[in-house]
N, C-alpha and C positions, 0 to 999 in steps of 0.2 A: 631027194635033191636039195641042195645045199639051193637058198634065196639070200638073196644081198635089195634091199631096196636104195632108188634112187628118187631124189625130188627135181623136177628139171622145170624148164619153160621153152626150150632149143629154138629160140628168135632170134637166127634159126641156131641150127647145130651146127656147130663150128668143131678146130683141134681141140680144144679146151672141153670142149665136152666128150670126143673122142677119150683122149687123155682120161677125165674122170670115169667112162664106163671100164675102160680097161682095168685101172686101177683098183676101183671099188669092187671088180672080181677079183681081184689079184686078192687086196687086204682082207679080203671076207672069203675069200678063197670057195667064190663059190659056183654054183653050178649054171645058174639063172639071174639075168640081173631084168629087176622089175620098175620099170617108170613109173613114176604119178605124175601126169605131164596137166598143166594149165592148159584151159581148152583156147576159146576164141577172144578170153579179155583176162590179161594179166596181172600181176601182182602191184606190178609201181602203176596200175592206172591209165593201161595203154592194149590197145587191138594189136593182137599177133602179126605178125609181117604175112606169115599165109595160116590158112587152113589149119586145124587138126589132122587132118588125113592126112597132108604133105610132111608134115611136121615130124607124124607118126611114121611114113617112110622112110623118111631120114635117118632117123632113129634104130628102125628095125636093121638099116641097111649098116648101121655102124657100130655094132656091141649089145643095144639092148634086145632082150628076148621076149619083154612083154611089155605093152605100154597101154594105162589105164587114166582115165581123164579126172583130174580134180576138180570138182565141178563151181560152177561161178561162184557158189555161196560162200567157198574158200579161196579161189583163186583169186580174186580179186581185193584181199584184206591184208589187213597188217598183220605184222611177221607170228604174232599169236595166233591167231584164228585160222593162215594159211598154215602154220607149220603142223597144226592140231586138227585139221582137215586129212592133209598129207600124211603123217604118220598114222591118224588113223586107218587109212585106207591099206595104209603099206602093213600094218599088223592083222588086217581082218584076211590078206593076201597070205599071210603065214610065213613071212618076210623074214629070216633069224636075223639080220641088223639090218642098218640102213647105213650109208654111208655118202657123206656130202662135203664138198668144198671149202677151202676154209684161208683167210691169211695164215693163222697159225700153224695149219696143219700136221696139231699136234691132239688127241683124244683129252688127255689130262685136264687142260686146262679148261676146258669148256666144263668137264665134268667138277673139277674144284669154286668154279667161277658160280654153277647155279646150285651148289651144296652152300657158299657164303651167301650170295645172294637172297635164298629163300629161306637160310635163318636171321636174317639180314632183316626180312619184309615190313617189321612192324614198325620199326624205325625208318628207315627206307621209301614206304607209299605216302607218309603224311609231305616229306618233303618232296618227291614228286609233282603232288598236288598243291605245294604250296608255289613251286617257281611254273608251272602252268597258270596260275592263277596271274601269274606277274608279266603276263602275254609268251610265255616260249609254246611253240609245239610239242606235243608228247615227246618224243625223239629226245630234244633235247633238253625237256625237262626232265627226263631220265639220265640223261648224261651229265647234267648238274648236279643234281641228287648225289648219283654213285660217287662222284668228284670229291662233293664234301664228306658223303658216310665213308668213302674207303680211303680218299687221298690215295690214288694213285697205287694200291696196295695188289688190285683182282689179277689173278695171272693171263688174262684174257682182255686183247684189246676189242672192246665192246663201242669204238667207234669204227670197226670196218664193217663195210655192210656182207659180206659172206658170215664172221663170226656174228654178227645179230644171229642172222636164217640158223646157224649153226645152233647157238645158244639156243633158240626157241624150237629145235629139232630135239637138242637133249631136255628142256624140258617138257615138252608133248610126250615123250619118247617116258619119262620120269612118272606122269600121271596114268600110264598104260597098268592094269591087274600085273600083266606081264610082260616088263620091259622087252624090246629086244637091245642088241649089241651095239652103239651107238660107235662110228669111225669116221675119221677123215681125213682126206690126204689135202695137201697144200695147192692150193690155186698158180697156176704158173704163168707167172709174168705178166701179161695184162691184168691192170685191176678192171671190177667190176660193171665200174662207171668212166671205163678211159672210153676214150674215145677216136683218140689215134693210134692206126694202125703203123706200129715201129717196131713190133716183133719180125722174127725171120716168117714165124706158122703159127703164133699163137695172138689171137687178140680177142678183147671183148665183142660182145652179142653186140653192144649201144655202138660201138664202133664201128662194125662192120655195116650194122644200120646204116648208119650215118653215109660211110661211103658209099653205099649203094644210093640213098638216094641225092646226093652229092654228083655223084663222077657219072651214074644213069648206067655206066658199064660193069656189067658181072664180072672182069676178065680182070680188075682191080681189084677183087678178094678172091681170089681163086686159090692163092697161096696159103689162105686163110681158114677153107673149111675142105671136109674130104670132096672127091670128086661126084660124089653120091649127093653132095647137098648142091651140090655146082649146079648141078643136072635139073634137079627139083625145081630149081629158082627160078633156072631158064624155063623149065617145062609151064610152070605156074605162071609167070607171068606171061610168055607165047597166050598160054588158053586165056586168062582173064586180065591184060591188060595194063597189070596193076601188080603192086604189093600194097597192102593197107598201113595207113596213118592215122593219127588222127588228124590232118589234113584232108584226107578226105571225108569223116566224119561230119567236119565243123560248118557245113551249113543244116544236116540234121540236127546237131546241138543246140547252134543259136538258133534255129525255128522253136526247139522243146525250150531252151529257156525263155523266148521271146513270150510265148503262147500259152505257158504255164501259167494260172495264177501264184499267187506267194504261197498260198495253203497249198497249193499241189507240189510246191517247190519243198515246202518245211516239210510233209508226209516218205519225201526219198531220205532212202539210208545214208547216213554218214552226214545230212543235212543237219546242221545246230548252229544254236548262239548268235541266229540272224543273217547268217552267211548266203542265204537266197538273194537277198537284198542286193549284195552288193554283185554276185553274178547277174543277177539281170541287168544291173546299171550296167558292168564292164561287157555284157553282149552287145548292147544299142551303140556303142559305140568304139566296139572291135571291127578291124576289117581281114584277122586273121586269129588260127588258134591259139597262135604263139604272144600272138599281141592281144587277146585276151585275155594268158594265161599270165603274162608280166604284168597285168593290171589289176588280177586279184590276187597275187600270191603276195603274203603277208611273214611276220617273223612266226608269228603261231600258224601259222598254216601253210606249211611245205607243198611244192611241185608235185610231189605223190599225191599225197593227201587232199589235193584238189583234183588228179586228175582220177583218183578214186569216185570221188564226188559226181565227177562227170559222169564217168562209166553207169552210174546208178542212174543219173536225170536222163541218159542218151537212149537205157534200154527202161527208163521208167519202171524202176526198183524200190519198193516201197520197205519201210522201214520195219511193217509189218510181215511182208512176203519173206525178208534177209534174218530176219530173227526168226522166224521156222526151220528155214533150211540150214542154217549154219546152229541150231542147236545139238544137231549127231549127225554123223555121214549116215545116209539113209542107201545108199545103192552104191552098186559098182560099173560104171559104163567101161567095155570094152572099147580100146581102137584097134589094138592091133597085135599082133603075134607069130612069131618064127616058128618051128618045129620045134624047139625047147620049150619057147614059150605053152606051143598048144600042149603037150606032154605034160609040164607042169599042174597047166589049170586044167586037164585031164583028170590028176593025179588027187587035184584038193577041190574039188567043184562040191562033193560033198559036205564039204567043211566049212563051205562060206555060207557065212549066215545071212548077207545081207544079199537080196535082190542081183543077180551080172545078169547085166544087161548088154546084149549082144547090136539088137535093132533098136532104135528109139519108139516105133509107131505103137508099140504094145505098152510102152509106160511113158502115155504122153501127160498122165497128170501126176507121175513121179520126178518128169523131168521138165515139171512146166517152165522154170527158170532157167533151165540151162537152154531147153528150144527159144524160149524169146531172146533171151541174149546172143545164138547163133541165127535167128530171123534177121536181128538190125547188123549184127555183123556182116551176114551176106547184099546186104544194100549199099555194101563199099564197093562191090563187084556185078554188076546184075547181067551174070553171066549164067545159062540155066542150069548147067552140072553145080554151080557153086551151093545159087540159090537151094537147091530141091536138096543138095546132100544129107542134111540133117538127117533125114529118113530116107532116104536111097542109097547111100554109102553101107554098107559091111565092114566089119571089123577087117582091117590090113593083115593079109596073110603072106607071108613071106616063106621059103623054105628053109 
C-alpha cells in the first residue's frame, strides 16, 4: 500500500484541510494518508480549541485513514524541532513522501532554497548571531541574515509562514538515512494567519477561531468547514460547555507565575536571559491574558515565542524533563484509524520499531509528559469524560 504522510494541527479542520488531504493523495497517488496530528498544546503556543479525540474524528471522517499524535516535546517548538519530531514519526510509519502546504506550492524551490542555504551555513550562522545580539528575535534575525547573504536571490519566500513549516519539513526530511519524497501543493486563498472570513468555503483555522468565539454562533462558519466538523463542535461543546483558550487558562497561569519563585521560573524550558523577571512583574498587574501578553512581548521576543514560554510555566515543564524527550521520538501513540488505516498498520506493525502505543495506562512513564500536559489541559473543562480521557478513551475507530 502506497503511504502519503501529512503534518496537521486541524484547530479545527476546516475546507483547507479537506482540500490538502485530497490533494496529497492525489499528488503521491497514494493509497493511505497518515496524520501526525499536535496533541492538546500547539505549535505557536496555544491549547487546541477541542480534544484530541474530537480532533481525530474529524479527521478520520474527512480523507485521513490514520492519525498518530506528535507528542508535547514536539508539538509545542519551533518549526525545527516540530518539523523533526513529525517527519520522524512519519518515516518510522514507512510513509513513501510527506506532503504539506505551501504559499509556493511549488516542490523545487524549497528543495533549491535548503541545497544554498546549507552550503550557505558558515557564513550565514555568525550573522544570524550577530543581529540577535542587537535585540531582534530569532525569526528575524534570520530573515536579516539571509537578506544580506542572499540579496533577495533564494527561490523561496522564507517570509510566509507555510514555506518556513515547508522548508524545515525538507530539511528534517534531508537528515533522514532514507529520505522520503518530499511534495506540496499550494495553500488556497486564506493565509495562515488571516483572520477574516472572506472566502466563499475556504478560510484560516485563526479565523474561523476568531469567529466563533466572537459571534458565540456555530451557524457563522458552517460555510467554512465540512459538515462533520459542524457536528463535532456542536457535540463538544453541548457535552463540555466550552471550547478552550487561553482565556480560560489565565487564572491557572497567573497563580503558577504569581507562586513560582524566580529559580523555579528560570528551571522551565524556553526560559532565558532573565525573562522570568519581567513575567512575574507583568502578571501583578495584568487583569487579562491578552493584557499581559502586550505587556511582555518585546522586539526580540515575539507572541509565539512567549506563549511557548507560557505553555511550559502552565504545565510546569522543566528544561530538564524537554531536553530528554525531544532528543529522539521514543514511541508512537495511536488516536485513531479507518479500515485502511487498520489494514495498513496491520500490514507494517512488524516493522515498527518504536513502542505503538494504543492505551496510555501501560506506558505511563513513557508518556509522563504528554499525560501532565493533557492533566492541565483537561482543567479548562472539568467535565468527567474529558477529565478521565487520557486513559479511558481508545484509539477512534471509524469504518
Amino acid at each position: 500500500m502506497k503511504t502519503v504522510g501529512i503534518v496537521v494541527e486541524y484547530n479545527p479542520f476546516h475546507n483547507g484541510h479537506l482540500y490538502h488531504a485530497q490533494k496529497a493523495r492525489e499528488a503521491a497517488n497514494a493509497d493511505v494518508v497518515i496524520a501526525v496530528m499536535s496533541g492538546h498544546f500547539l505549535q505557536r503556543g496555544e491549547p487546541a480549541l477541542m480534544n484530541k479525540w474530537a480532533r481525530t474524528r474529524m479527521a478520520l471522517q474527512n480523507g485521513v485513514d490514520l492519525v498518530v499524535e506528535l507528542p508535547y516535546a514536539f508539538s509545542t517548538q519551533k518549526a525545527e524541532v516540530f518539523s523533526f519530531g513529525a517527519i520522524s514519526i512519519l518515516k518510522e510509519l514507512a510513509c513513501d513522501s510527506f506532503c504539506f502546504g505551501s504559499e509556493n506550492g511549488q516542490i523545487d524551490p524549497f528543495l533549491d532554497t535548503f541545497k544554498t542555504i546549507k552550503a550557505a551555513s558558515r557564513d550565514l550562522n555568525p550573522l544570524i548571531h550577530s543581529y540577535m545580539r542587537e535585540g531582534y528575535s530569532f525569526p528575524k534575525a534570520q530573515t536579516l541574515a539571509r537578506k544580506q547573504l542572499f540579496n533577495d536571490s533564494l527561490s523561496l519566500d522564507l517570509s510566509m509562514p507555510n514555506n518556513i513549516l515547508g522548508y524545515h519539513y525538507v530539511q528534517a526530511n534531508d537528515n533522514l538515512t532514507e529520505p522520503m519524497q518530499p511534495l506540496t501543493i499550494k495553500r488556497q486563498q486564506a493565509g495562515y494567519h488571516d483572520e477574516s472570513l472572506t472566502s466563499d468555503s475556504i478560510a484560516s483555522a485563526t479565523g474561523i477561531r476568531k469567529e466563533i468565539e466572537q459571534s458565540k454562533h456555530l451557524s457563522t462558519i458552517e460555510k467554512f468547514v465540512p459538515d462533520s466538523t459542524l457536528n463535532e463542535l456542536k457535540q463538544y461543546h453541548n457535552e463540555h460547555q466550552t471550547f478552550h483558550s487561553w482565556k480560560m487558562y489565565w487564572p491557572l497561569l497567573k497563580y503558577r507565575l504569581l507562586s513560582a519563585s524566580i529559580e523555579e521560573l528560570q528551571s522551565m524550558y524556553e526560559i532565558t536571559e532573565g525573562i522570568e523577571f519581567r513575567l512575574k512583574e507583568a502578571a501583578r498587574h495584568s487583569t487579562s491574558f491578552i493584557d499581559f501578553m502586550e505587556k511582555v512581548k518585546t522586539k526580540r521576543y515575539t507572541w509565539t515565542r512567549i506563549q511557548r514560554m507560557l505553555v511550559h510555566i502552565l504545565t510546569n515543564t522543566t528544561k530538564e524533563e524537554m531536553e530528554k524527550a525531544m532528543a529522539s521520538v521514543r514511541y508512537i501513540r495511536l488516536l485513531g484509524m479507518n479500515r485502511h488505516g487498520r489494514e495498513y498498520m496491520k500490514s507494517i506493525k512488524k516493522e515498527i520499531s518504536l513502542p505503538l502505543i494504543a492505551r496510555a495506562a501501560a506506558h505511563k512513564d513513557l508518556l509522563a509528559l504528554d499525560i501532565k500536559a493533557s492533566d492541565v489541559y483537561m482543567q479548562g473543562a472539568q467535565t468527567p469524560s474529558l477529565i478521565n480521557s487520557e486513559f479511558t478513551q481508545p484509539p477512534i475507530l471509524l469504518p
